[in-house]
C-alpha positions in Angstrom: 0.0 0.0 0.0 1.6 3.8 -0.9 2.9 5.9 2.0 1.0 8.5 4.0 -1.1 11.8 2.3 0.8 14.0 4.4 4.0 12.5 2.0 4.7 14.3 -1.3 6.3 12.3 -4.0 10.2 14.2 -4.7 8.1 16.4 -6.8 10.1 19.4 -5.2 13.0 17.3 -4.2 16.4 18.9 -4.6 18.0 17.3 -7.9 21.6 16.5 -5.6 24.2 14.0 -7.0 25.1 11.7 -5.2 26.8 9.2 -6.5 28.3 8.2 -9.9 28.0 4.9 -11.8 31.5 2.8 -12.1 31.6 0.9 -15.6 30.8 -2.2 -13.7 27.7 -0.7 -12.3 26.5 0.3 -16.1 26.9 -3.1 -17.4 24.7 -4.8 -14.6 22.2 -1.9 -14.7 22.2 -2.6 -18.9 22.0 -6.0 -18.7 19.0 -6.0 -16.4 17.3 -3.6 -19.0 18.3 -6.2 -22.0 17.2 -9.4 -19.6 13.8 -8.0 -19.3 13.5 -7.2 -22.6 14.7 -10.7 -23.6 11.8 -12.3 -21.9 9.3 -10.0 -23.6 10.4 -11.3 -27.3 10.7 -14.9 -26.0 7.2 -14.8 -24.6 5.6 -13.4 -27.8 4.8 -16.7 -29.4 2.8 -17.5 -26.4 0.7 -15.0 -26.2 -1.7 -15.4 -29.3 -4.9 -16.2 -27.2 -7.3 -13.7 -25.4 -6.9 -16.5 -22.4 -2.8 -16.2 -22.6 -2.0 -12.5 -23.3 -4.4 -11.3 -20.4 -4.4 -14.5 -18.2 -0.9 -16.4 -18.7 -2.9 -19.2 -20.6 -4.1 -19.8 -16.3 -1.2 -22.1 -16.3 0.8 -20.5 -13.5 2.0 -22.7 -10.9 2.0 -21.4 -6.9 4.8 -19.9 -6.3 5.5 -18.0 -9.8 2.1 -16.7 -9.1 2.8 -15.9 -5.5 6.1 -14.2 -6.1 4.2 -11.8 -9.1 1.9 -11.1 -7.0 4.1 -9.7 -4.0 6.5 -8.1 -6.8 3.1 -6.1 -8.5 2.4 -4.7 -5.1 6.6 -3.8 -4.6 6.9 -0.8 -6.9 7.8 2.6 -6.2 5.4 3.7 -3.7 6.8 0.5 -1.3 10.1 1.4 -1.3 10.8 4.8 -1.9 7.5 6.1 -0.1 7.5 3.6 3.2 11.4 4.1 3.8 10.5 7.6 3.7 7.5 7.1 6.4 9.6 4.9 8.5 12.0 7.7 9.2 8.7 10.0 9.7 7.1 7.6 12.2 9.3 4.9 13.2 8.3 1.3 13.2 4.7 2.3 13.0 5.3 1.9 9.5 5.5 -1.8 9.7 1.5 -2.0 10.8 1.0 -1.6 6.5 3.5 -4.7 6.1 1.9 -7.0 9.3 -1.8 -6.4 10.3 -2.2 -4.2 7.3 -1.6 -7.3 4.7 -1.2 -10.3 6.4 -4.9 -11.2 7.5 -6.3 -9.7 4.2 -4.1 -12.0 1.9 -5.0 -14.8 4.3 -8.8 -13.9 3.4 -7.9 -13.5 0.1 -6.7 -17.0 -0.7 -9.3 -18.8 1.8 -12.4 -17.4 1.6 -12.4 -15.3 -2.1 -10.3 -16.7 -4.5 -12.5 -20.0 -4.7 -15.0 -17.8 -6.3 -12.4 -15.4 -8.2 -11.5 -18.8 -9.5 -14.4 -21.0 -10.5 -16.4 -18.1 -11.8 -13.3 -18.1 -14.5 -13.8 -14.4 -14.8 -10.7 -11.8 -16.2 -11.4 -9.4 -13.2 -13.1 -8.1 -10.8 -15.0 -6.1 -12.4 -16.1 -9.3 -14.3 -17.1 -10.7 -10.8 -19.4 -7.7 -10.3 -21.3 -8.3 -14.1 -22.0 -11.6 -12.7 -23.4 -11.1 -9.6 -24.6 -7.8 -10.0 -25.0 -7.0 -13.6 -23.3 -4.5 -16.3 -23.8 -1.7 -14.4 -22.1 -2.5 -11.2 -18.9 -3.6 -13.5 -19.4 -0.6 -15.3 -18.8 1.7 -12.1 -16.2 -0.4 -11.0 -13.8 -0.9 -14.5 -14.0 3.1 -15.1 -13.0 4.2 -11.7 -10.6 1.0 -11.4 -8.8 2.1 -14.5 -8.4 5.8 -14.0 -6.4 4.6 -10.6 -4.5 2.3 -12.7 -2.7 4.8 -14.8 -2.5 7.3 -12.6 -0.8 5.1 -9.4 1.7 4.1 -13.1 2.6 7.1 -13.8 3.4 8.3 -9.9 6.0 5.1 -10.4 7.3 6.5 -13.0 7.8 9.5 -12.6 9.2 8.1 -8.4 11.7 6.4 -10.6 13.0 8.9 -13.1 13.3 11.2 -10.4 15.4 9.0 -7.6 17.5 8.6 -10.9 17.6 12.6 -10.9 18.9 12.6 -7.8 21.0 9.5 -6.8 22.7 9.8 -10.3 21.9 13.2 -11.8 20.1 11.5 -15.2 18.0 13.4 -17.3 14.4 13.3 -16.0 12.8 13.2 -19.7 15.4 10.5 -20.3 14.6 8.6 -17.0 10.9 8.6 -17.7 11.1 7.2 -21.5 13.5 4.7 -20.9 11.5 3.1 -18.2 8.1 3.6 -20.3 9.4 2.4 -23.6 10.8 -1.0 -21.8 7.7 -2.0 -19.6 5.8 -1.1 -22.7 7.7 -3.4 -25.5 7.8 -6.4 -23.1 4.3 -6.4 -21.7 3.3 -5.6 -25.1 4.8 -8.6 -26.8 4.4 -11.1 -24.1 1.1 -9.5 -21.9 0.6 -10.9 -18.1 3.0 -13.7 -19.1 6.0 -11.6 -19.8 4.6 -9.1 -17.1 4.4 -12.2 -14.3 8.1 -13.5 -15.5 9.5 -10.3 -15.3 8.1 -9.8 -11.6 9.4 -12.8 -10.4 12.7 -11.4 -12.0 12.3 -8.5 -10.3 11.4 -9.7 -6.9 14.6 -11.7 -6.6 16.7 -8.6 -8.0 14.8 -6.3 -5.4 15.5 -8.5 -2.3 19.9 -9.0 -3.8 19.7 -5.4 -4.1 17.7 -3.8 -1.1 19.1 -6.5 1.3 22.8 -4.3 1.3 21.3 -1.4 3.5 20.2 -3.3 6.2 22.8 -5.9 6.6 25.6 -3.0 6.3 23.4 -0.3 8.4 22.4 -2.7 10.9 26.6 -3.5 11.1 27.2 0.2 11.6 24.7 0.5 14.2 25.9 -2.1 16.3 22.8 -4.7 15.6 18.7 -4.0 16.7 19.5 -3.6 20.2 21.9 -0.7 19.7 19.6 1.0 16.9 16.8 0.8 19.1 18.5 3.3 21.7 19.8 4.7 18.8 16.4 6.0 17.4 15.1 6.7 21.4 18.2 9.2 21.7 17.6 10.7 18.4 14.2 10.7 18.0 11.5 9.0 20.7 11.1 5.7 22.7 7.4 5.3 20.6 9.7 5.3 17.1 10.3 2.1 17.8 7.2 0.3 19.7 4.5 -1.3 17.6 1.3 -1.3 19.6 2.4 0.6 22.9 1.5 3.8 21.8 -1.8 3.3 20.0 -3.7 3.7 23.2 -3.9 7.2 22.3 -3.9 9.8 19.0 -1.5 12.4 21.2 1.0 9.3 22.4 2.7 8.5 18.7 4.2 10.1 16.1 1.3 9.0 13.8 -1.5 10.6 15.4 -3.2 7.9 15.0 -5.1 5.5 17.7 -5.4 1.4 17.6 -8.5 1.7 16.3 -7.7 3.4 13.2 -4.9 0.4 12.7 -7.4 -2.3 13.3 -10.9 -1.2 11.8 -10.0 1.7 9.2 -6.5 -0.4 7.7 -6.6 -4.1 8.4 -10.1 -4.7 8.4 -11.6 -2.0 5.0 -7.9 -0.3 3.6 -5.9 -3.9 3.6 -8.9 -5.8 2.8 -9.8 -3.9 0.3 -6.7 -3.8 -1.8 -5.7 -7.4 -1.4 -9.0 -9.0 -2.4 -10.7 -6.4 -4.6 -7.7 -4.8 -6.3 -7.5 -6.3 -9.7 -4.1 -5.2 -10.0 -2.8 -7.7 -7.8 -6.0 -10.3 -8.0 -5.0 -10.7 -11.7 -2.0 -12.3 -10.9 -3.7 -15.3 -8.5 -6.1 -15.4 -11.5 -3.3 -16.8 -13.7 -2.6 -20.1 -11.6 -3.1 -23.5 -13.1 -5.5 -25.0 -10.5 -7.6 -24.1 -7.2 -4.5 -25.5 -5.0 -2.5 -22.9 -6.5 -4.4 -19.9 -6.8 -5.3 -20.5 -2.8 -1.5 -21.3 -1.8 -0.3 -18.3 -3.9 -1.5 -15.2 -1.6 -0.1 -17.4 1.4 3.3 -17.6 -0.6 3.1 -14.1 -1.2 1.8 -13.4 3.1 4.8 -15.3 4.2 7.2 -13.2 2.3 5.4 -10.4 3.0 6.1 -10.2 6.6 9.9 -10.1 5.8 9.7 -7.4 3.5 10.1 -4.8 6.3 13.8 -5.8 6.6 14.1 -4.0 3.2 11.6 -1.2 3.4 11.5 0.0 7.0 14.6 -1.1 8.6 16.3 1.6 5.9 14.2 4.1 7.3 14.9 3.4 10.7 18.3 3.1 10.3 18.4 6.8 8.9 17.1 7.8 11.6 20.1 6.3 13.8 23.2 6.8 11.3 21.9 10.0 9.3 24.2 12.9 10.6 21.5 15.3 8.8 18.0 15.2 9.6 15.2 14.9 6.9 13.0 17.4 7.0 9.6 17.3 5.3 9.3 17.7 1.1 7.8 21.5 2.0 10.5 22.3 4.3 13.1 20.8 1.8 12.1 22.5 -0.7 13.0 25.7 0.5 15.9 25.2 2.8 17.5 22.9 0.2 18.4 19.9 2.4 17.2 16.4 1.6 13.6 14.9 2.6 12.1 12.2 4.4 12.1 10.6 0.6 15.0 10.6 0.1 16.4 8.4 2.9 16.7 5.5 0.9 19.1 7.4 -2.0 20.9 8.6 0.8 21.1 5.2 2.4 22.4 3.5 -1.1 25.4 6.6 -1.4 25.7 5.7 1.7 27.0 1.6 1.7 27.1 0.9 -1.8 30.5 1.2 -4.2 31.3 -0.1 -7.5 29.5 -3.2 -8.4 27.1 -3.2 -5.4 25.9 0.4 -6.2 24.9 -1.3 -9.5 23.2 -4.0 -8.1 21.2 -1.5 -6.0 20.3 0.9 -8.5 19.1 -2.1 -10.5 16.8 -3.4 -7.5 15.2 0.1 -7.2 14.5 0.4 -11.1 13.5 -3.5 -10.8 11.0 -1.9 -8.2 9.6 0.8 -9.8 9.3 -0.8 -13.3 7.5 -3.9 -11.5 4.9 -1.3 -9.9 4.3 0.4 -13.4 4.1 -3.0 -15.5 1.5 -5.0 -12.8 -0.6 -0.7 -13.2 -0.1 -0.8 -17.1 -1.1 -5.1 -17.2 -4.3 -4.7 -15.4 -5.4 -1.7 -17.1 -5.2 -3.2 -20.5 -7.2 -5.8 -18.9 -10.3 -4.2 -17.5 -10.1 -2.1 -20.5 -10.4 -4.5 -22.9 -12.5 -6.7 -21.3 -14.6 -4.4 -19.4 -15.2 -1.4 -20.6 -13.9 -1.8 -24.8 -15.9 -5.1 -25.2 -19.3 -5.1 -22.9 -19.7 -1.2 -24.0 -18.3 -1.1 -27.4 -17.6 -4.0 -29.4 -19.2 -6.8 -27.8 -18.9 -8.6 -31.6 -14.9 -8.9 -31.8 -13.1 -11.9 -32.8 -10.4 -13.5 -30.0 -7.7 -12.5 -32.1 -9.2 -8.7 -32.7 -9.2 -8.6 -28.7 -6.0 -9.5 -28.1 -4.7 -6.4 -31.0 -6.7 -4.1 -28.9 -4.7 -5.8 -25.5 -1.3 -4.6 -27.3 -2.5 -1.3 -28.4 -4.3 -0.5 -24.9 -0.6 -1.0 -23.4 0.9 1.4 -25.6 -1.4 3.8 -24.8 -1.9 2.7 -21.1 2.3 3.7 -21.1 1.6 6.4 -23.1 -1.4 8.1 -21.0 1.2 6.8 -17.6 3.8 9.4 -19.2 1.8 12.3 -19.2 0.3 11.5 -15.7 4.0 11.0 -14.8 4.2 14.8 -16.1 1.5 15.7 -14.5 2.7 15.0 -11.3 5.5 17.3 -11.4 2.5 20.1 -11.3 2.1 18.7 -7.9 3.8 19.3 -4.6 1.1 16.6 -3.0 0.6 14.6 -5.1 0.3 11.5 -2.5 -2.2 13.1 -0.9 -4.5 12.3 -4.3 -2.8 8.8 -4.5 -4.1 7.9 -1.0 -7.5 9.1 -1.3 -8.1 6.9 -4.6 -7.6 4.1 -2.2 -10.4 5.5 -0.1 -12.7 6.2 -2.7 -12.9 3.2 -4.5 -11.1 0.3 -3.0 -12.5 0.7 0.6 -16.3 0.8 -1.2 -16.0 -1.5 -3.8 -14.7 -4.2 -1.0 -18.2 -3.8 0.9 -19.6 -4.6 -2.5 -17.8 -7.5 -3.0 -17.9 -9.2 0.0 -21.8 -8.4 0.3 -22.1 -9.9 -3.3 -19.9 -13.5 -2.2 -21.5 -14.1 1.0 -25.1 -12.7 1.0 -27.4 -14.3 -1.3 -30.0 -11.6 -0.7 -28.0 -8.6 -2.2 -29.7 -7.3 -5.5 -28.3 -6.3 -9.1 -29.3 -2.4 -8.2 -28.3 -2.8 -4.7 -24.4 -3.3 -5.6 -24.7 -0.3 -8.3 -26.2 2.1 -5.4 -23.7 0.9 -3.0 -20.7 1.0 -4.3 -22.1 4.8 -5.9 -23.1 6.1 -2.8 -19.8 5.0 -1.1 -17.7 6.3 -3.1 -19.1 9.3 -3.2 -19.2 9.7 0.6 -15.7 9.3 0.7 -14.6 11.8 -2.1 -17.1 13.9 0.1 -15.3 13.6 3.3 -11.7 14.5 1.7 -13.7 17.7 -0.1 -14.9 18.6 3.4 -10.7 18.2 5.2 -9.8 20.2 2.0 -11.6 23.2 2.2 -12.3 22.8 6.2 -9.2 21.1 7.6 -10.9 21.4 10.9 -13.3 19.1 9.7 -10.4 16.3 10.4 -11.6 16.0 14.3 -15.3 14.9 13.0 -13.9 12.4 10.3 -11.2 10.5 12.6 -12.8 11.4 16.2 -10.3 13.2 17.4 -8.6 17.0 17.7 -5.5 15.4 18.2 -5.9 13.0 14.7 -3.3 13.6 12.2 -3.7 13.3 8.2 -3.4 9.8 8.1 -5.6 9.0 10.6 -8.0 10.7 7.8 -7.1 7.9 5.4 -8.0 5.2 8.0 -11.8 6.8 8.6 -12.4 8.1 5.8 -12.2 4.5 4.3 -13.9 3.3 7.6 -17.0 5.5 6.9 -17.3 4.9 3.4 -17.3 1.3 3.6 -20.4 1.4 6.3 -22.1 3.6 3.8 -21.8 1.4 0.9 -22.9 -1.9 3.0 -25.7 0.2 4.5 -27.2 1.5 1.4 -26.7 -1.8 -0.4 -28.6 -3.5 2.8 -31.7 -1.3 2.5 -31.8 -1.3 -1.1 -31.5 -5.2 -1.5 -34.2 -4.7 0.8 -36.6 -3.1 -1.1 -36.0 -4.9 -4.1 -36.9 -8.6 -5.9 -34.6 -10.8 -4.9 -32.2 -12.4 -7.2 -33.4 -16.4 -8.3 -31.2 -19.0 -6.2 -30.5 -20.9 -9.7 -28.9 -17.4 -11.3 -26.4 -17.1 -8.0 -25.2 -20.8 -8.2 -20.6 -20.6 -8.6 -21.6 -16.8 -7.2 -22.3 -17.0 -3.4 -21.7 -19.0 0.1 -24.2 -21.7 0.8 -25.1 -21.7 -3.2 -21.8 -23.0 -4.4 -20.0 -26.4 -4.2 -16.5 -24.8 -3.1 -13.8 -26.9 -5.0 -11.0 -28.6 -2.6 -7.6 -28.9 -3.1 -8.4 -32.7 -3.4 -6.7 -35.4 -1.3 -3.3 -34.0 -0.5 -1.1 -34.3 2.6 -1.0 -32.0 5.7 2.0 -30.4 4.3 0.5 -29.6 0.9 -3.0 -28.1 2.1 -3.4 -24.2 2.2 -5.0 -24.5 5.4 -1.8 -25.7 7.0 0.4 -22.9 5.8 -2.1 -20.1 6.8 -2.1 -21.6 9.9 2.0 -21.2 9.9 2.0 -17.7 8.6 -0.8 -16.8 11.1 1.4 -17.8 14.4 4.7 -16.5 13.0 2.5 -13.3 12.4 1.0 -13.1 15.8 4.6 -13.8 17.2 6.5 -10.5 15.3 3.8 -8.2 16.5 4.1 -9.5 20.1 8.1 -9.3 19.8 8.0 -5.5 18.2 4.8 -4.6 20.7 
């Protein structure tokens, strides 16, 4: 999920050089760009279906599936954004990584994906046709694809500018190099080349990423050290958990428990990691039921270590950093570096010849990996959700599958200017976070009404998910021109901006479920025989057959759920 509103994305970032790029360090960051490129033109030939440019031919196995699927969600806004909010608000960070994931991809692959997968639909929007009819999917593909290419171009444009500033490139170039690449190989090759090349990408990320903490942690003198490190420097709560979520005034957040709990782990997290087609699309690619439920718990248990490369940079900035980050405001007129840039700053920092390569390479593998899973599932929904149900419902396969490659080119192409258009903004996370709020946070009440409530009604989802989204794009319009307003949305006068994100999602979430209850109501009742494959109690939910303990998806989340419930005890 992308850092706080109260971030802004290096749009006013000071353009310092910091390092410069050995010979050795060209070659590896060339060869990754050639490597991806590579699997693009092999994949080509397999790729001349509907079924395997925009679904991998469904013949993914587990863990390719599990490993895209953590990769899609590892782009810019993970690692450039979170780094930056770990050194804004300590560990606190790490409550997007745990509670804020973990239970919602557990969900995900238990209780959703059976239906995600025996209704062999493209998307989720294609979910919402069947359940609740064309114009439910209709509300849902439009908004889902003007999020798409805008949270793609804020990756690119994350990208070309860390390159701006790490290695004084271009911008313009920065932007077009990355654009033209993601958009010849997901072109050629569609999810399949896009899934390969995420894999790729999450094993360069982790090579890469891994060097700050394992040398930072060195310089600091290990956890225990760093911990009185960050105390001295900063506050006791920078590095606690739960122990200062009793109260909005008692952590750096300004945020309380229930904000963690109700407004991100229970709406926020289970919103993006069941409804988000971006990263659904992906689980939808796996051979067989056993793999498309064991692939979100592949991706939970690697999830929970991927603070080690996000966070623990962050926290160690705060510890080794002799100059303190300031806010992107602040920055921008004193001319010292931002919370943002902590993790450039962190890579100068530990990284020579050969290694500064290899970490340069993990942060464009990063931010291409965010901008090809954006650019993937756009194409997608377009295509098949808003190009075919509302304008050519008559194409062939083959006619499809041109307009898959064109959509992409344009997808990049419309990415670009959004990437531009960021620059106009000093804020432009603040947007980025509220799209979450206005349309994953509803569209999940939708959902999850629609799967387990056989009662809900074709109108009822449209009015819902309407009505909730347009309570939350209310609420932000209300902070915006009253920011006093804050204290009635998050219950609080001590709340801080993010605590907005968390409530605002909260409110709009009871909205949609409320309105879809009492319209469901008052409306005929959907026939049992037209919600059979649809809805709990009216489906025969496939099993993963007659497998041992060890192979059963049960088992794992079972694993992942006690070594989850162990970390946050340990970091309470």
């Amino acid at each position: 999920m992308g850092p706080d509103k109260r971030m802004t994305l290096l749009a006013t970032a000071v353009p310092t050089h910091l390092v410069r790029l050995a010979p050795v360090d060209v070659v590896i960051v060339v060869f990754y760009f050639v490597l991806v490129l590579f699997i693009g033109w092999y994949l080509k030939g397999r790729a001349n279906t509907g079924e395997d440019f925009f679904m991998a031919g469904r013949e993914m196995t587990a863990w390719v599936a599990g490993l895209s699927f953590l990769s899609a969600n590892l782009g810019a806004l993970e690692l450039m954004g979170w780094a930056g909010s770990a050194y804004q608000y300590g560990i606190l960070a790490t409550h997007w990584y745990w509670i804020g994931a973990i239970p919602a991809m557990l969900f995900l692959a238990l209780v959703m994906m059976p239906f995600y997968y025996i209704s062999k639909t493209h998307s989720v929007p294609g979910y919402l046709k069947l359940r609740f009819g064309e114009p439910a999917r209709a509300l849902s593909a439009i908004s889902f694809a003007f999020m798409t290419v805008l949270m793609s171009g804020v990756n690119m444009f994350a990208m070309a500018k860390v390159m701006q500033i790490v290695l004084g490139w271009d911008i313009n170039f920065s932007i077009w190099v990355s654009s033209l690449t993601v958009a010849i190989y997901v072109t050629l090759g569609g999810l399949r080349s896009a899934i390969f090349n995420e894999v790729l990408q999450f094993f360069l990320i982790w090579a890469g990423a891994l060097l700050i903490p394992i040398l930072g942690l060195y310089e600091a003198g290990g956890w225990t050290n760093l911990k009185l490190q960050i105390a001295q420097r900063a506050s006791v709560q920078y590095v606690h958990l739960w122990a200062g979520l009793g109260a909005f005034s008692n952590n750096p957040m300004g945020i309380n428990w229930a904000g963690i709990v109700f407004g991100l782990a229970a709406i926020i997290s289970m919103g993006y990691w069941t409804t988000d087609f971006l990263v659904v699309q992906r689980i939808l690619a796996a051979k067989d039921i056993r793999s498309a439920e064991m692939a979100p718990i592949i991706g939970a248990g690697f999830k929970m270590f991927v603070p080690v490369i996000v966070i623990l940079p962050g926290l160690l900035g705060l510890a080794v950093l002799p100059e303190k980050l300031v806010p992107e405001s602040v920055a921008a007129i004193t001319g010292g570096h931002s919370y943002n840039d902590v993790l450039p700053l962190m890579l100068a920092r530990y990284c020579g010849p050969g290694l500064l390569g290899l970490g340069v390479t993990a942060l464009i593998a990063g931010f291409m990996s965010g901008m090809a899973g954006n650019v993937s599932a756009f194409t997608t929904v377009w295509t098949y959700d808003i190009y075919r149900p509302l304008i050519n419902s008559k194409g062939s396969d083959h006619h499809y599958v041109n307009m898959g490659r064109w959509t992409t080119v344009v997808g990049v192409l419309i990415s670009v200017g959004t990437a531009y258009l960021v620059m106009q903004f000093a804020s432009i996370m603040d947007y980025v976070q509220a799209l979450f709020s206005f349309f994953i946070a509803p569209l999940f009440g939708t959902v999850v009404l629609g799967m387990l409530w056989k009662r809900a009604t074709g109108p009822a989802g449209f009015w819902g998910l309407l009505c909730g989204t347009l309570s939350s794009i209310s609420m932000w319009t209300w902070v915006k021109v009253d920011p006093s307003a804050l204290r009635y949305v998050a219950l609080s006068p001590n709340a801080k901006a993010l605590a907005q994100d968390m409530y605002q999602a909260l409110w709009s979430f009871l909205v949609c479920v409320t309105v879809t209850v009492v319209v469901s109501l008052a409306t005929k009742p959907i026939p049992d025989s037209q919600l059979k494959g649809l809805v709990y109690g009216l489906t025969e939910v496939p099993s993963v057959g007659e497998v041992p303990l060890y192979q059963k998806p049960l088992f794992w989340a079972g694993v992942v759920t006690v070594v989850f419930i162990a970390l946050n005890i340990i970091f309470w």
